[in-house]
C-alpha positions in Angstrom: -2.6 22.4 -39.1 -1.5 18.9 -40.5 -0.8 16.0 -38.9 2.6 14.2 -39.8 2.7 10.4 -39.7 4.6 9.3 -36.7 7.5 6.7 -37.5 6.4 3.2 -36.4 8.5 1.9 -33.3 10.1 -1.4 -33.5 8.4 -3.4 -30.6 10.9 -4.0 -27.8 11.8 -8.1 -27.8 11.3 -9.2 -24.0 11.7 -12.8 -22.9 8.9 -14.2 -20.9 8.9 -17.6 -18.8 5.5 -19.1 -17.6 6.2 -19.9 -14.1 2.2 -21.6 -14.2 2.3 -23.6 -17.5 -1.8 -22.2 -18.2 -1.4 -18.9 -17.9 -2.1 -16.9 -20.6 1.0 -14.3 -21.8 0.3 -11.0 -20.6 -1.8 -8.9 -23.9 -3.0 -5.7 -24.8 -6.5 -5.4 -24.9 -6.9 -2.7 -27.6 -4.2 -1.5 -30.4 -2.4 1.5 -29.1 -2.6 0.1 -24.9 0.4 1.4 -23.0 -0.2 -1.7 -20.8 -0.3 -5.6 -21.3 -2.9 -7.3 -18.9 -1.6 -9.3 -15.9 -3.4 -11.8 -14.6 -3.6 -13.5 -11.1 -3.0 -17.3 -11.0 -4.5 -18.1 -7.3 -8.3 -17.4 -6.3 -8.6 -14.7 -3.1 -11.2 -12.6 -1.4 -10.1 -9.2 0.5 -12.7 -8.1 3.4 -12.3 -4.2 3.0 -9.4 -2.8 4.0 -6.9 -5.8 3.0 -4.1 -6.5 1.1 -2.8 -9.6 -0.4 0.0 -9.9 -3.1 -0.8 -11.8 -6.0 0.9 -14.0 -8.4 0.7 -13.4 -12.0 3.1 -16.6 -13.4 4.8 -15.3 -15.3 8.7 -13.7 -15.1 10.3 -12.0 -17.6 14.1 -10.6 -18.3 13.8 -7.2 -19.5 16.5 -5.7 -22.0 19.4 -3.3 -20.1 18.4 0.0 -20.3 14.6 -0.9 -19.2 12.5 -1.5 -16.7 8.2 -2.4 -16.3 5.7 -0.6 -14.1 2.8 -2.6 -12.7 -0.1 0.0 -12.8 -3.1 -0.7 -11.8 -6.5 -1.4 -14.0 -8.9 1.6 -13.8 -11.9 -0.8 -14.0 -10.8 -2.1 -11.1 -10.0 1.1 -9.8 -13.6 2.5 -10.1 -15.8 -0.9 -9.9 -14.6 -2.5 -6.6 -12.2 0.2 -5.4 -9.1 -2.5 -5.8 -5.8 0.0 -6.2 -1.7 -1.0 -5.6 -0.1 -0.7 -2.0 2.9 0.0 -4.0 1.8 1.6 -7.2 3.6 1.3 -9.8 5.8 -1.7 -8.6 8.9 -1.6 -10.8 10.8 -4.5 -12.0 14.3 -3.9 -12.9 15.8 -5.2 -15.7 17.9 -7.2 -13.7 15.0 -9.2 -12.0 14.1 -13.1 -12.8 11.7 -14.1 -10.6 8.0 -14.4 -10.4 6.1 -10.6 -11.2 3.7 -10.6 -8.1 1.0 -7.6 -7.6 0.0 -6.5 -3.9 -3.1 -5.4 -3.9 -5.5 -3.8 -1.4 -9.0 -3.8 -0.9 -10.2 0.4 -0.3 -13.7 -0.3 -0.5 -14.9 0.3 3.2 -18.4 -1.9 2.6 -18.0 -4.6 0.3 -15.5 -7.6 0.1 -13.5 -8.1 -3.6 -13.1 -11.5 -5.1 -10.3 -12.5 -7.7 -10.5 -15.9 -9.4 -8.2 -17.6 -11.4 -6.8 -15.6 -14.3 -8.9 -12.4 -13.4 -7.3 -9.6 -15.2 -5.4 -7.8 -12.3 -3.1 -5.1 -13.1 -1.1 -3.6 -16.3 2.3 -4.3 -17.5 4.0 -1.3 -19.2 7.7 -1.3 -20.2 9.7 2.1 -20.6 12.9 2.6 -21.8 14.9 4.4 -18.6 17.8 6.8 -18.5 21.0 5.7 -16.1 22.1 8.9 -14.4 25.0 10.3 -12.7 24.5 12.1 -9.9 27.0 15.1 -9.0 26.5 16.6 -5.7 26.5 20.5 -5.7 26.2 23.2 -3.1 22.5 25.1 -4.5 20.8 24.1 -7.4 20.0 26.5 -10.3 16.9 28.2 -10.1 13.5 27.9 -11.3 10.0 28.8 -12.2 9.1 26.6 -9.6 11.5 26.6 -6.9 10.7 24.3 -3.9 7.0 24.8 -4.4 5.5 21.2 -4.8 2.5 18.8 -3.2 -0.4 21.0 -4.5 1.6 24.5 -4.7 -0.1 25.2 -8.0 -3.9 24.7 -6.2 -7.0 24.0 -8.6 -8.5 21.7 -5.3 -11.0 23.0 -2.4 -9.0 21.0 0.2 -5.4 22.9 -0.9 -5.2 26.1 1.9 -3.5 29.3 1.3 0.3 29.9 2.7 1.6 28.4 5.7 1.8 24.5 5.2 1.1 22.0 2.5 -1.8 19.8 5.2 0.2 17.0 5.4 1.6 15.5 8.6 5.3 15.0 8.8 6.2 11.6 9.4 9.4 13.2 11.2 7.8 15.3 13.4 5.6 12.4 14.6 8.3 10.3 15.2 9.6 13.2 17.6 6.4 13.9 19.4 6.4 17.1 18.0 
């Protein structure tokens, strides 16, 4: 089997204002990254368990027809157990302000500390698709059907039938 040469994409043109004059632009750290690096502008420390948002300063105005995801950075992920309360954050194409990243300490031990211009979190910009929605009576069928939040198994914590193991917010809400 060969492989064919894929076209090279024309990089997207995205305007970017430094809301902190000495911040560096976001970058990819290696050729083929699906994310640019954000950085935090303001020094913080998070006792495990907190959150904090962060500023990144920068803002940007994003073409119609896309949007960014802030993901969070793996390293981060695995090192100091740093994820995002609200990951991935989106920014509409519409939005001019500042990008900020809230981030929460999971580590249950050990206390996290950013500094100035710590790499924080991972831009990536995706072209999206403006729907229509059209309300209908049933929905075609499919190989799946309703079967969803670990129907498919592969885990020692998923059970057999008869409930997926999570609580419904609903239900708690009624007492039930």
């Amino acid at each position: 089997m060969t492989h064919q040469a894929q076209p090279v994409r024309t990089p997207v043109d995205v305007q970017i204002r430094r809301v902190d004059p000495e911040v560096p632009l976001p970058a990819y750290g290696h050729p083929g990254d699906a994310g640019a690096d954000l950085v935090t502008t303001e020094a913080a420390e998070l006792a495990p368990g907190e959150r904090t948002v962060l500023p990144t300063g920068v803002a940007i105005a994003l073409p119609e027809g896309y949007a960014a995801f802030v993901h969070p950075r793996s390293g981060l992920a695995a090192r100091c157990g740093v994820a995002l309360v609200n990951a991935p954050g989106t920014v509409d194409a519409g939005y001019r302000g500042e990008i900020k990243v809230i981030v929460v300490n999971l580590d249950p031990r050990e206390s996290v500390r950013f500094e100035r211009f710590d790499r924080i979190a991972q831009l990536v910009v995706q072209q999206v698709e403006k729907v229509r929605f059209q309300e209908v009576a049933e929905l075609p069928g499919s190989a799946r059907a309703e079967g969803g939040f670990g129907s498919t198994g592969g885990h020692a914590a998923v059970g057999g039938a008869g409930g997926n193991g999570y609580a419904s917010v609903g239900a708690d809400r009624e007492g039930q």
